[in-house]
LOKOL-423412 format. One record per residue: x, y, z of N, C-alpha, C, O in turn; residue in three letters. Coordinates in steps of 0.2 Angstrom, whole numbers, plus 5000, padded with zeros to 4 digits. Each point is the difference from the previous one (the first is absolute). Example, Ala and Ser with C-alpha at 12.3 -4.5 7.8 and 13.67 -1.06 7.14 Angstrom:
<recs>
506649725039499650065000500450065000500549995003ALA
499350064993500450065001499650055003500350065001SER
</recs>
This chain:
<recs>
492051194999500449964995500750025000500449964999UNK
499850115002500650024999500549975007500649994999UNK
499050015007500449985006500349894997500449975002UNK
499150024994500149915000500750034993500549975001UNK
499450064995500750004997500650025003500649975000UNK
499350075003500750025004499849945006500150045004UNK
499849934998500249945002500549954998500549975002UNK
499350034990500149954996500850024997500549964997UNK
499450115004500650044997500549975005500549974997UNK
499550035010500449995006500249934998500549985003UNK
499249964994500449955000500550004996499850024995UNK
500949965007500449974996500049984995499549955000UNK
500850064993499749984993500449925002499749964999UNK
500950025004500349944998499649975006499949944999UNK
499850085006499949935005499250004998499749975004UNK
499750064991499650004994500149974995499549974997UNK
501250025001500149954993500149945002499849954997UNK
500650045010500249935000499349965004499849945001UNK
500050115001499149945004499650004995499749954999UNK
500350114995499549974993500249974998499549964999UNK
501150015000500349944997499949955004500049954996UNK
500150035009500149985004499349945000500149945000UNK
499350105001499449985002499750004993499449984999UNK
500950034997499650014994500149944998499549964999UNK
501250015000500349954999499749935004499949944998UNK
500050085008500149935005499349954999499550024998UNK
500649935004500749965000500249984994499750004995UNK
500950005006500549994994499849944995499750004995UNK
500449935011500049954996499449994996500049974995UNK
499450075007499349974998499650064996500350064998UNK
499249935000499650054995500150065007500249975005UNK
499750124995499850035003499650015003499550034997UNK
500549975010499450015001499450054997499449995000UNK
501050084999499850044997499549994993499450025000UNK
501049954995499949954996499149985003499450014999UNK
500849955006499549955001499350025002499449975000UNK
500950085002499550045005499550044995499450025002UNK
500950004993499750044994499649974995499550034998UNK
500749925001499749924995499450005004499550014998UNK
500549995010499449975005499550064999499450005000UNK
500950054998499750074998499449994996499449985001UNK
501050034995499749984993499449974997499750014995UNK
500549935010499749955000499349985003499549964999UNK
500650105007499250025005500449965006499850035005UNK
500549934996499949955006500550035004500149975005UNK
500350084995500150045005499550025005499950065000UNK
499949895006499550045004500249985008499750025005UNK
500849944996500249995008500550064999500150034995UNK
500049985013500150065003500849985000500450054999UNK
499849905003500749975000500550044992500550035000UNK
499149944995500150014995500150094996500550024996UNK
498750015006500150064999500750055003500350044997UNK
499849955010500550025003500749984996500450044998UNK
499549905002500749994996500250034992500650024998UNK
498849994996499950054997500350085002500450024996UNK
499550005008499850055002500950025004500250055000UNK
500249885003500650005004500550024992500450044999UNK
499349934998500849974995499850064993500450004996UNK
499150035003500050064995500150065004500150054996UNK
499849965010500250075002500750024999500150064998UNK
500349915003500650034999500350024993500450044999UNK
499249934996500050024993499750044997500150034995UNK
499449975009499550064997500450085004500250054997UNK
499949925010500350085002500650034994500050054997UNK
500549885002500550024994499550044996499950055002UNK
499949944993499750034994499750065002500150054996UNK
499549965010499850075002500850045001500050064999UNK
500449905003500750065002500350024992500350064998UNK
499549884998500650004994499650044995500350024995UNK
499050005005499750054996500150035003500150044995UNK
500050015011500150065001500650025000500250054999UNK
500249905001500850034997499850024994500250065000UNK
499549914995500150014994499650064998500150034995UNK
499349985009499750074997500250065002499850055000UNK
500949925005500450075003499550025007499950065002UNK
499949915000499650025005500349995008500149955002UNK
500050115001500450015008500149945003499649975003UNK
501150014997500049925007500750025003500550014996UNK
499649995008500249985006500849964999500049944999UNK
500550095002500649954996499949925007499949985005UNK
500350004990500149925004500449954997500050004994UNK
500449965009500549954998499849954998500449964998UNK
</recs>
């Protein structure tokens, strides 16, 4: 577990915020996928493989953020990054 933080430590806090946003968001014009994909959750009918991936594309980058941005905050060792 410790070697998957220090991975996570090595990413860049800015080129982490702008793909969580990024993909958290997208697409812009329309509902999120993200959004959409959590609704399909919810709902059970989350079951094609196209769709779980896309799940799985467009929350990783936000989930990594909150794994970096809790360990900031409980003072826990990272790795300086721009």
């Amino acid at each position: 577990m410790t070697a998957v933080l220090k991975l996570i430590d090595k990413i860049p806090m800015s080129a982490l915020v702008v793909t969580a946003v990024l993909l958290t968001l997208a697409p812009l014009g329309a509902q999120p996928h993200l959004l959409e994909k959590l609704g399909m959750l919810y709902d059970a009918s989350l079951t094609k493989p196209i769709d779980i991936f896309d799940l799985l594309m467009h929350a990783t980058p936000l989930t990594l953020l909150v794994i970096r941005l809790l360990r900031l905050k409980r003072g826990e060792p990272t790795t300086k990054s721009s």
